[in-house]
N, C-alpha and C positions, 0 to 999 in steps of 0.2 A: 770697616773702611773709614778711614778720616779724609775729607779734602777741606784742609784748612778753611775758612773765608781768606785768610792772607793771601791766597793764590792768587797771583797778577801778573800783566805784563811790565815791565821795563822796555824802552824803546824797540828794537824787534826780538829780544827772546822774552819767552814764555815762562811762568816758572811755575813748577806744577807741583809742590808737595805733595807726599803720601804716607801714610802709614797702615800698618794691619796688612791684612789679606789682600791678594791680587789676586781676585778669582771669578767666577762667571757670576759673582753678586757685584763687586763693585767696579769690574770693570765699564760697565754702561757708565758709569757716575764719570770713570776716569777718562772714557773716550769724550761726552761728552763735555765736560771739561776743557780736554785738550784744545776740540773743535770750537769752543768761545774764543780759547786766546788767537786760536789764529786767525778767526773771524776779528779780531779786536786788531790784527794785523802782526801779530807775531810771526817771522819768521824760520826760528831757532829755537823748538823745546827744549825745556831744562825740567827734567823727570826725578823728583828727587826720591831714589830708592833705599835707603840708609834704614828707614825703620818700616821697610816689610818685613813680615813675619812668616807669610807663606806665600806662594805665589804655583799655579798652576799653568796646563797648557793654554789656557785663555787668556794668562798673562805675555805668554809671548806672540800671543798672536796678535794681543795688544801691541804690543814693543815693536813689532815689524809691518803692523798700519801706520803706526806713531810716524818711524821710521821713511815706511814710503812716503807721506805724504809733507814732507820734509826733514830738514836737520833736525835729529834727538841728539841728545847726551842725559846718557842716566849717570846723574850726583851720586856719588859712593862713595866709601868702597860699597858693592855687594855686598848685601847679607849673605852667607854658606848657602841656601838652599837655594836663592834664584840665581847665584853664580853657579851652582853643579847645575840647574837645570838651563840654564843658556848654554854650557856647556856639553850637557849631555845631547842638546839637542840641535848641536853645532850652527849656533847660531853669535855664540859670544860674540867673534869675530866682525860681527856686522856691526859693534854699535859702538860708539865713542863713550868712553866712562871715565869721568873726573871723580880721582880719588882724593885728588887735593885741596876742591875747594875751589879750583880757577874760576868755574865758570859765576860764584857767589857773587862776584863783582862787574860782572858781564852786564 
């Protein structure tokens, strides 16, 4: 698991780099995480998913707390294996994903 130090707010989004595994090891790190920026008043995650490598069902159950407890957008595109598994577990649908880069400047 990597969580940058670069990880910081910009006025209300959050921006949350990642890389490595998404799984019941680092997600504590990544929930916690989250929960400083939006304690620091973020309103709008920015989940950067581009260099996960694996990602399990702990990863989406992460993605759909994220989720609830306000706007995400996962920075992509998707890596193959956490896009077949948001997919397989029909949840893609739920989540806003910039594959272009928009939100870098947000």
């Amino acid at each position: 698991m990597s969580l940058p130090a670069s990880a910081g707010s910009t006025t209300d989004v959050g921006r949350l780099p990642f890389s490595g595994e998404l799984d019941m090891d680092s997600v504590p790190g990544v929930s916690a995480r989250a929960a400083e920026l939006r304690a620091a008043g973020a309103t709008r995650l920015v989940l950067d998913v581009r260099h996960i490598t694996f990602a399990d069902s702990t990863a989406v159950n992460l993605l759909l707390q994220l989720r609830h407890n306000g706007p995400l957008t996962l920075r992509g595109p998707l890596p193959d294996q956490l896009f077949r598994l948001l997919e397989l577990t029909g949840t893609l649908p739920l989540f806003e994903i910039d594959e272009d880069g928009s939100t870098d400047d947000a």
